[in-house]
C-alpha positions as CSV (number, residue, x, y, z in Angstrom):
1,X,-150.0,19.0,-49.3
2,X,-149.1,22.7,-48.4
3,X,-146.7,24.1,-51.0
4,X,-143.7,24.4,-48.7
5,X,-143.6,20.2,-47.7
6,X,-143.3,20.1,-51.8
7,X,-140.3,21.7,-51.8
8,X,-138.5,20.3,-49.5
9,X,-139.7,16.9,-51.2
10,X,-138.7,18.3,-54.5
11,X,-135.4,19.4,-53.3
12,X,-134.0,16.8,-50.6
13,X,-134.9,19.0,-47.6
14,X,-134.8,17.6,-44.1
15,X,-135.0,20.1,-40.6
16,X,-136.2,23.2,-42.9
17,X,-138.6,25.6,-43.0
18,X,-139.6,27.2,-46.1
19,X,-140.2,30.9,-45.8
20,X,-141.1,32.7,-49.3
21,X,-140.6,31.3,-53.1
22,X,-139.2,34.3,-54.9
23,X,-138.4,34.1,-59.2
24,X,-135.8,36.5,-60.3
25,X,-134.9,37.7,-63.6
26,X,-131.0,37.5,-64.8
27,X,-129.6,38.6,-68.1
28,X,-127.3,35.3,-69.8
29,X,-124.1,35.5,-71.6
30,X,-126.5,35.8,-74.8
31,X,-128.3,39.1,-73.6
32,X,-131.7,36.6,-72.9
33,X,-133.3,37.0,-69.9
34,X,-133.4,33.7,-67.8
35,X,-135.5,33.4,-64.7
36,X,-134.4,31.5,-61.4
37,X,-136.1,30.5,-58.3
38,X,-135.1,31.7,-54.7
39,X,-136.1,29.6,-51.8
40,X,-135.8,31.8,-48.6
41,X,-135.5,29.2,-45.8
42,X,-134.4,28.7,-42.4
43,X,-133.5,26.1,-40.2
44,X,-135.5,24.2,-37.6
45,X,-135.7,25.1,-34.4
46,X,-134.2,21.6,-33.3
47,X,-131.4,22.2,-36.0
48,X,-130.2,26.1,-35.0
49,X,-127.0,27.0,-33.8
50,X,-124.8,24.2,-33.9
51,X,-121.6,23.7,-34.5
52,X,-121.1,22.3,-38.4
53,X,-118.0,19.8,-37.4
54,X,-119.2,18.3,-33.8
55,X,-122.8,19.2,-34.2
56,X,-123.2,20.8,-30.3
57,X,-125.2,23.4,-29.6
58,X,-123.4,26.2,-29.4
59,X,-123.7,30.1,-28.2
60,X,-124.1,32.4,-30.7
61,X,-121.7,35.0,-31.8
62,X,-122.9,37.7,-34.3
63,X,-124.9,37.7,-37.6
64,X,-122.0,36.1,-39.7
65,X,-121.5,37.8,-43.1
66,X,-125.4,38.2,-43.7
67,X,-127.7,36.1,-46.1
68,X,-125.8,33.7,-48.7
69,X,-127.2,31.2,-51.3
70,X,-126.7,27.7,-51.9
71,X,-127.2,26.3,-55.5
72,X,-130.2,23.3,-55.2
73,X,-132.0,20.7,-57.6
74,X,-133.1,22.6,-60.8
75,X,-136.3,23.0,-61.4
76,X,-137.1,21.5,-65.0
77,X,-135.0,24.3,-66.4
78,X,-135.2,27.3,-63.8
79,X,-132.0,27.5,-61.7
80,X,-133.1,27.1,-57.9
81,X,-131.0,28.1,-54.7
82,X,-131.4,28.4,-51.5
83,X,-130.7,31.7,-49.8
84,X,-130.9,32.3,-45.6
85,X,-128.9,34.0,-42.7
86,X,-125.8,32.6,-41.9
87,X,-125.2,33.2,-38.4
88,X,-122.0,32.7,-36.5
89,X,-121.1,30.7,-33.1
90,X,-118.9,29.7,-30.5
91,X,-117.8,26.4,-30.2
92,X,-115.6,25.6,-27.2
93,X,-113.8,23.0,-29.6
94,X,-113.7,24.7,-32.9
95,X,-113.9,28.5,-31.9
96,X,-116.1,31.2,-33.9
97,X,-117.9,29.5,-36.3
98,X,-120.6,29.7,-39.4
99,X,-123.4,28.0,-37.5
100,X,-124.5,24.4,-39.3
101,X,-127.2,24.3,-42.0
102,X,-129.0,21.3,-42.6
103,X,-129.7,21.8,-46.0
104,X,-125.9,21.5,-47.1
105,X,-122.1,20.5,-45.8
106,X,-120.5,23.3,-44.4
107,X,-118.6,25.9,-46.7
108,X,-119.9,24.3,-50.0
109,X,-122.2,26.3,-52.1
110,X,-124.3,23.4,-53.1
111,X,-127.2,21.7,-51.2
112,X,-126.5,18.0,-50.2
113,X,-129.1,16.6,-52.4
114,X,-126.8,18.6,-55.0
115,X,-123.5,17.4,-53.9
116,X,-124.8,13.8,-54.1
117,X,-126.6,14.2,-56.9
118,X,-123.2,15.3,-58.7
119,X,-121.0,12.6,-57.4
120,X,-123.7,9.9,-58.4
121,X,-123.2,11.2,-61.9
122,X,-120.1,11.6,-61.7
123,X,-119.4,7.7,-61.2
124,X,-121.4,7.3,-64.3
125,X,-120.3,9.8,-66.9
126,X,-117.3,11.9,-67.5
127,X,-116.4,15.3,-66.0
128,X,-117.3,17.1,-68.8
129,X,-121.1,15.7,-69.1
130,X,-121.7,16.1,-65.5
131,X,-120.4,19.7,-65.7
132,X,-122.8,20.2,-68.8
133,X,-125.9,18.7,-67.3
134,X,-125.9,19.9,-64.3
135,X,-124.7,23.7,-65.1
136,X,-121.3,23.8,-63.3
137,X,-118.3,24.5,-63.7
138,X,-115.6,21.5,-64.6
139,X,-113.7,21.9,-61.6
140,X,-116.6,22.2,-58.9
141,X,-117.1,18.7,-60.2
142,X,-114.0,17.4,-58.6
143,X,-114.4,19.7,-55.6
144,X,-118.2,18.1,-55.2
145,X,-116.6,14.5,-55.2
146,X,-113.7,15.5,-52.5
147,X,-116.9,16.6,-50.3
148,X,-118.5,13.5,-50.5
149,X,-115.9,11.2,-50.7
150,X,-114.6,13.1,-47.0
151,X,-118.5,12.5,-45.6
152,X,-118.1,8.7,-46.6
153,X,-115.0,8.0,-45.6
154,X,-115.9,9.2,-42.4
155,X,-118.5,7.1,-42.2
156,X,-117.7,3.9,-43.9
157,X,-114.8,1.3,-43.0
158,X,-113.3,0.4,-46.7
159,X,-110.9,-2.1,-45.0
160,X,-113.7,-3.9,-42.4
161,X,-113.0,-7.8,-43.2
162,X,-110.4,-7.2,-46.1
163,X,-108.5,-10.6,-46.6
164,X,-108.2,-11.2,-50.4
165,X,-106.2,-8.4,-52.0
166,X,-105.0,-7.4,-55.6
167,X,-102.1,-5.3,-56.5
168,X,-101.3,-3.8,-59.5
169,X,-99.9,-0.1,-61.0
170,X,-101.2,1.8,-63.9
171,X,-99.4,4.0,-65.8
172,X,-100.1,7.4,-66.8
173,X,-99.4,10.4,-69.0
174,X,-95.9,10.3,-70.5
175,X,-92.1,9.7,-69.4
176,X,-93.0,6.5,-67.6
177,X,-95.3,7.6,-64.7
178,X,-97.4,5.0,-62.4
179,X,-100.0,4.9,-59.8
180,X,-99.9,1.9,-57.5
181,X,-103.9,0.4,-57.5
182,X,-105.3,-2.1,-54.9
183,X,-108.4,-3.7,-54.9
184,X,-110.7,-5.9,-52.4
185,X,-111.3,-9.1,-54.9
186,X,-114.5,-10.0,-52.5
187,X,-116.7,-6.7,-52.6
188,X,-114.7,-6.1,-56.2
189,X,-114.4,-2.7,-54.9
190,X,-111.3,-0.2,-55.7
191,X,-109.3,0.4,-51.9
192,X,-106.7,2.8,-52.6
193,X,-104.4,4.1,-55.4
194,X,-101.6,6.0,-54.6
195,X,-98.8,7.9,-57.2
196,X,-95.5,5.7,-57.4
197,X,-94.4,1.9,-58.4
198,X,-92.1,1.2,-55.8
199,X,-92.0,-0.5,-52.4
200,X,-92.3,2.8,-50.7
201,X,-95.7,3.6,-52.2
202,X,-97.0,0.0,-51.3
203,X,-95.7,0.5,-47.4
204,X,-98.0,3.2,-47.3
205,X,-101.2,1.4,-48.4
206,X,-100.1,-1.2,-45.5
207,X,-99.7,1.8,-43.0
208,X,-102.7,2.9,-43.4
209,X,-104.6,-0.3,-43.1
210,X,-102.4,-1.2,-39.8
211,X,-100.3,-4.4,-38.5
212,X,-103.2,-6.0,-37.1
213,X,-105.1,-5.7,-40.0
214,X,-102.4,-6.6,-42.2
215,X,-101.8,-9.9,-40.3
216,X,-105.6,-10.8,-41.5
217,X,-104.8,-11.4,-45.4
218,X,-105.2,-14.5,-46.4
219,X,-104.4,-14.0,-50.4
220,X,-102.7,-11.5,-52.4
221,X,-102.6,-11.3,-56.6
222,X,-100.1,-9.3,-58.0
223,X,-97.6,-9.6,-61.3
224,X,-94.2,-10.6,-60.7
225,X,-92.7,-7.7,-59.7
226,X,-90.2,-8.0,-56.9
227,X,-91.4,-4.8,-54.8
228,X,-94.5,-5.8,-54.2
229,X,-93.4,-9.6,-53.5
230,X,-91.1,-7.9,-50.6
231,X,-93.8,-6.0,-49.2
232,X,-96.2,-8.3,-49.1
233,X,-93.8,-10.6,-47.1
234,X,-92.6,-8.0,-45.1
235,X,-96.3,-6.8,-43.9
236,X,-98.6,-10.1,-44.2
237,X,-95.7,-13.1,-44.2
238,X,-99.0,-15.5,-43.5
239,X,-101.0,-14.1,-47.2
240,X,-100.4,-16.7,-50.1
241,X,-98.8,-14.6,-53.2
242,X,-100.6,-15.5,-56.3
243,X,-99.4,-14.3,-59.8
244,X,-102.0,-12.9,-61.8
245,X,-102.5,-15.1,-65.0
246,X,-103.5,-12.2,-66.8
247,X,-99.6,-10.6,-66.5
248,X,-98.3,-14.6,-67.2
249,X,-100.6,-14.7,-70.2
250,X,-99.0,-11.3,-71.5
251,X,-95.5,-12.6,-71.2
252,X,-96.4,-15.1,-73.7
253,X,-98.3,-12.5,-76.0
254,X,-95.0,-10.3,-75.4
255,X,-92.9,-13.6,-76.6
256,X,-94.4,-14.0,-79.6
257,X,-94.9,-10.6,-80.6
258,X,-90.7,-10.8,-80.5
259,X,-90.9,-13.5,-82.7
260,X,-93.0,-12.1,-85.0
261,X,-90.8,-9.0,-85.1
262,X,-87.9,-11.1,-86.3
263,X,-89.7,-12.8,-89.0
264,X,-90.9,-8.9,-89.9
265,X,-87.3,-7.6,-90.2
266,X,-86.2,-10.8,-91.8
267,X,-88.8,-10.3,-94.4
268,X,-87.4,-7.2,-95.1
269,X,-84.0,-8.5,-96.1
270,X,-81.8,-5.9,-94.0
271,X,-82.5,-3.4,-96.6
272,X,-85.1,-1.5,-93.7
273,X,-87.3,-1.3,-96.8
274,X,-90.9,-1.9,-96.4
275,X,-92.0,-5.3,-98.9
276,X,-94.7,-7.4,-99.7
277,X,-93.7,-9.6,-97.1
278,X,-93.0,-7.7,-94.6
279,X,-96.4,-5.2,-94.6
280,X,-98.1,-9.5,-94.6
281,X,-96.6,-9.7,-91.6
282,X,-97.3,-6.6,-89.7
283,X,-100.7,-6.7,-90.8
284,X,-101.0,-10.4,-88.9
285,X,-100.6,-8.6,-85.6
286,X,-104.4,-9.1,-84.3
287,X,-104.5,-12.3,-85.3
288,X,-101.9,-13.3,-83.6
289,X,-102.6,-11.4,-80.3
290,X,-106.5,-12.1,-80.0
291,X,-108.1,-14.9,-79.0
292,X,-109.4,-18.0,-81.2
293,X,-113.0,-17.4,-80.3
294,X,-112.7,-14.1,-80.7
295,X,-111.2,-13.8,-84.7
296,X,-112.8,-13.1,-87.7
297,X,-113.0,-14.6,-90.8
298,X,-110.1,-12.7,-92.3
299,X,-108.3,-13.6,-89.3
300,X,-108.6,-16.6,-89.7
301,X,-107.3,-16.9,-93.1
302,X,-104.5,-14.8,-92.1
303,X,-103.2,-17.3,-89.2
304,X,-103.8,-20.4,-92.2
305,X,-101.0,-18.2,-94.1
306,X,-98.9,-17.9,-91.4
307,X,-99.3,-21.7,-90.9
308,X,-98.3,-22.5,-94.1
309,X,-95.5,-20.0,-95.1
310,X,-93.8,-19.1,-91.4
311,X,-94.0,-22.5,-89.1
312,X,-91.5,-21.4,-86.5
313,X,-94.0,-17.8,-86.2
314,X,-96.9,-20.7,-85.9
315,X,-95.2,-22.7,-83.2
316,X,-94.7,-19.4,-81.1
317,X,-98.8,-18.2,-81.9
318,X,-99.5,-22.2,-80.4
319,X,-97.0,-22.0,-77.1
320,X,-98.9,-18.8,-76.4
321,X,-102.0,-20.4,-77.2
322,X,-101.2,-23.3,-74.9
323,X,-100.2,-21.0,-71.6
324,X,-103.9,-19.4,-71.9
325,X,-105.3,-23.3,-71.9
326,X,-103.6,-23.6,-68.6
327,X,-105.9,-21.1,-66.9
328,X,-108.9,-21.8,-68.8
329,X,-108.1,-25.3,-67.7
330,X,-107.9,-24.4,-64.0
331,X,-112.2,-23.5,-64.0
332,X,-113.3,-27.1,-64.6
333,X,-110.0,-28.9,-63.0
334,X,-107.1,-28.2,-61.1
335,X,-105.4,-31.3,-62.0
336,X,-105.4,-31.2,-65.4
337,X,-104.3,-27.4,-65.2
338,X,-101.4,-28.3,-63.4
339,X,-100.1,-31.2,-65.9
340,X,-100.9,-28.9,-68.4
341,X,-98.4,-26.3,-66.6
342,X,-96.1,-29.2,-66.4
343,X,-96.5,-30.4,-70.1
344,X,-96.1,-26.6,-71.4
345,X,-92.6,-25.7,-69.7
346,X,-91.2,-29.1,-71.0
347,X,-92.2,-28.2,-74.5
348,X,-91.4,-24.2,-74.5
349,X,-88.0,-25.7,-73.7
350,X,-87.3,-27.6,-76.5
351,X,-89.4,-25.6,-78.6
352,X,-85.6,-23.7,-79.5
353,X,-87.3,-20.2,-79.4
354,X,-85.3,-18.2,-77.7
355,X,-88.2,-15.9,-76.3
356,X,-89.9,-18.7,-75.0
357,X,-86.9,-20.7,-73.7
358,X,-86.4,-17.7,-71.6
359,X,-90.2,-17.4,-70.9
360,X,-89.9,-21.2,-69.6
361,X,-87.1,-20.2,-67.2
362,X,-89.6,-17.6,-65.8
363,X,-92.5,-20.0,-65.3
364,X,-90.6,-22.0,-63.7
365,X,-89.4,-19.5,-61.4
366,X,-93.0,-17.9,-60.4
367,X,-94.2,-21.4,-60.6
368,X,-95.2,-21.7,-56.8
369,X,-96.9,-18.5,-57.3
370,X,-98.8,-19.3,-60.4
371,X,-100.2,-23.0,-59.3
372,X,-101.4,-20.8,-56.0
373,X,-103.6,-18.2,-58.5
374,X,-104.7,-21.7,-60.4
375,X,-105.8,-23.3,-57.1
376,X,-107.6,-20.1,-55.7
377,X,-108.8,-18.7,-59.1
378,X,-106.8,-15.4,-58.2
379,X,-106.7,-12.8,-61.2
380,X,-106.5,-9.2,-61.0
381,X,-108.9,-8.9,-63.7
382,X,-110.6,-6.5,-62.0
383,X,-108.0,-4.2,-61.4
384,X,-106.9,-4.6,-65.3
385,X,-110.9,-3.4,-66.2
386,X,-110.5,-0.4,-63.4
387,X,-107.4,1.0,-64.5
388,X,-108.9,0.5,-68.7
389,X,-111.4,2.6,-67.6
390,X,-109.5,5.5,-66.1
391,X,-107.2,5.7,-68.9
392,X,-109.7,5.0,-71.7
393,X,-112.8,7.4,-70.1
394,X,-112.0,10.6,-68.2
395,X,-113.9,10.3,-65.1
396,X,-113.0,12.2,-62.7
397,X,-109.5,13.8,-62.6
398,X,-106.6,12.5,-64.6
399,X,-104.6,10.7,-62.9
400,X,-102.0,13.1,-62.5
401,X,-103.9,14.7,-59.7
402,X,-104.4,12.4,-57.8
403,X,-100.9,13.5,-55.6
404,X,-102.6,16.8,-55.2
405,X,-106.1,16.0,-54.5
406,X,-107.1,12.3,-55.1
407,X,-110.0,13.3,-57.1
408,X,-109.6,10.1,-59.5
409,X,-109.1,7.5,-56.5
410,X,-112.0,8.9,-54.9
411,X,-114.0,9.2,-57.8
412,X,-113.2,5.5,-58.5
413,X,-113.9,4.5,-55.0
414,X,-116.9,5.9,-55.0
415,X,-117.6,4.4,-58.4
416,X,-117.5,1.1,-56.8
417,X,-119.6,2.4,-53.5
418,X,-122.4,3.9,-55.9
419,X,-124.1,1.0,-57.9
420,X,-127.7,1.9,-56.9
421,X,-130.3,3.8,-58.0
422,X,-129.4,7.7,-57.8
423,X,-130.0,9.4,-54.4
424,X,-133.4,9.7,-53.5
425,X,-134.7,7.4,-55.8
426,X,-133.6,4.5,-53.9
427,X,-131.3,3.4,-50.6
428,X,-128.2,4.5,-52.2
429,X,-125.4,2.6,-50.3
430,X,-122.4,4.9,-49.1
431,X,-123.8,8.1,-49.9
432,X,-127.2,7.4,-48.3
433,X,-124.9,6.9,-45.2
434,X,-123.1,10.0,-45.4
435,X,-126.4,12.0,-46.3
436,X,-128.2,10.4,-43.3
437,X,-125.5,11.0,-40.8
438,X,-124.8,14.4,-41.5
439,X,-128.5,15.5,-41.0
440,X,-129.1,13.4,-38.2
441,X,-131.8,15.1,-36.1
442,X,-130.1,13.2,-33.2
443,X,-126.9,14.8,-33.2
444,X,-125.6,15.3,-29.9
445,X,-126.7,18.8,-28.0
């Protein structure tokens, strides 16, 4: 196989010819000399002077601002970039223009292999380890992922046969800031996340995705909040609102975490003095809030004390415990979920907990709501594990950005539109699209 089909192998080449393999000494930070690889190439003759946006072949213009490089696949641990003539043309649609190069997106210094390569990692691993394994700086990261996120959205449909939607915000940074998230519950794919927690923001998502469009969703999960039940009947009056057990669950967790408060402060006899009973209490906390499946053996022992020396802290732990039955019911029968629904609000009641008194009044208000997420097995899970993850690892840009560039929606989009192997070891879906489109040798003369 001659030398130059290698390379373009090697480096995710396609309409190139190879013309020399220079090596080049440079002097590091450190005073070392490093050595890096210069491809000289040009484009095919199939592939010259065409405009980089409509792809037309074009008349050319003048020489362009002489030879530039483009940074490629390392390789093993020489740099490698790819250095040719950058040519200028006229388009009778975008004007003088740098002519297209099929070796990379136009006015990016990185090959496409590169780019991809980049965004792939960057849906795996944070910023910071990309940036470090792939020699570049932290913010070309979130410039590569704007790139690529641009190619696929051009070239994928996000909201082709969307009917089952999930709602949700996330908050961010301090002073009570919030992103508004939705997901697709069928492909479990992140749609669109926008900065704002108010009807205003949610209107947009709805613009975007269009009235005839909107009219198709069939089922919507969301918490209780009243915004996003106005929208959603405003936009889609025909989609069945479902309250996310997840959010009903936490009302109850919230409830007794009240109760357990009072019990804390009583324990500490008004004096605001930490005591032996009191640092018991706070130190019950987990076992309270966690699962029974999930505690441990001192756990355990600690909700057997609470049984025995704070019954009214026990009946609370139990109400919450019973609320969580009521979905887990709901996966082997609907029937018995419901009863148990029924059952639960008669007993929070009369359970003469205030919290949960007031709790019961809320069930029973979101009751249609909840018995339609029961039926349907609606949850917003997803979008709960989605916005964990962009709080808890830093993948892509905080969240903060995302008004100015969208780096984190897109970086969690594509999160959801990358799950295959990395490009060119496999058909990766999305950015395979984008990569095959824009080096089409078809594109239209």
């Amino acid at each position: 196989m001659p030398r130059g089909s290698i390379w373009k192998q090697a480096l995710g080449l396609s309409k190139t010819t190879i013309e020399r393999v220079d090596a080049e000494q440079d002097t590091n930070t450190t005073g070392d000399s490093d050595t890096r690889l210069v491809i000289h190439v040009r484009p095919t003759r199939s592939a010259r002077s065409r405009c980089p946006h409509c792809w037309r072949r074009c008349p050319g213009y003048d020489q362009g601002p002489g030879r530039r490089r483009w940074r490629a696949h390392d390789a093993g641990l020489i740099v490698v970039y790819l250095e040719a003539d950058t040519p200028r043309v006229t388009c009778r649609e975008h004007g003088v223009i740098v002519a297209l190069v099929p070796w990379a997106r136009h006015d990016a210094g990185h090959t496409l292999a590169f780019d991809d390569q980049v965004a792939w990692l960057a849906t795996h691993a944070t910023k910071s380890t990309v940036s470090r394994l792939m020699r570049i700086a932290w913010r070309t990261v979130g410039a590569i992922i704007a790139r690529v996120w641009t190619d696929l959205e051009a070239t994928t449909d996000r909201f082709a046969g969307l009917r089952r939607i999930g709602i949700d915000e996330i908050s961010y940074k301090r002073g009570h800031r919030y992103l508004t998230v939705v997901v697709d519950h069928d492909t479990r794919r992140l749609l669109w996340a926008a900065d704002g927690r108010n009807a205003h923001t949610l209107r947009t998502f709805f613009d975007i995705l269009g009235p005839e469009r909107s009219q198709l969703i069939t089922h919507v999960s969301a918490d209780a909040a009243e915004w996003i039940a106005k929208v959603v009947t405003e936009r889609c009056p025909d989609a069945l609102l479902c309250a996310d057990p997840f959010h009903v669950v936490k009302w109850a967790t919230d409830a007794l975490d009240t109760v357990r408060r009072e019990h804390w402060n009583t324990a500490r006899a008004g004096t605001g003095k930490t005591t032996t009973a009191s640092k018991s209490l706070k130190r019950v906390r987990w076992a309270l809030w966690k699962n029974p499946e999930d505690l441990t053996g001192d756990q355990h022992t600690k909700l057997a004390w609470i049984e025995q020396t704070h019954p009214r802290l026990y009946r609370a732990y139990l109400l919450k415990e019973g609320l969580r039955t009521v979905f887990a019911l709901a996966k082997t029968s609907l029937d018995d979920a419901v009863e148990a629904l029924d059952r639960w609000i008669s007993w929070a009641r009369r359970c003469r907990i205030p919290t949960f008194v007031s709790l019961a009044k809320t069930i029973v208000k979101h009751r249609t709501t909840i018995l339609a997420a029961i039926e349907h097995g609606m949850s917003n899970g997803l979008i709960e594990s989605t916005n964990s993850r962009g709080r808890d690892r830093p993948y892509g840009r905080p969240p903060a950005q995302i008004p100015a560039c969208g780096i984190t929606a897109r970086g969690s989009c594509l999160r959801f539109w990358l799950r295959s192997a990395p490009p060119g070891r496999d058909a990766s879906r999305g950015l395979a699209v984008a990569t095959v489109s824009r080096s089409d040798p078809s594109a239209p003369s």
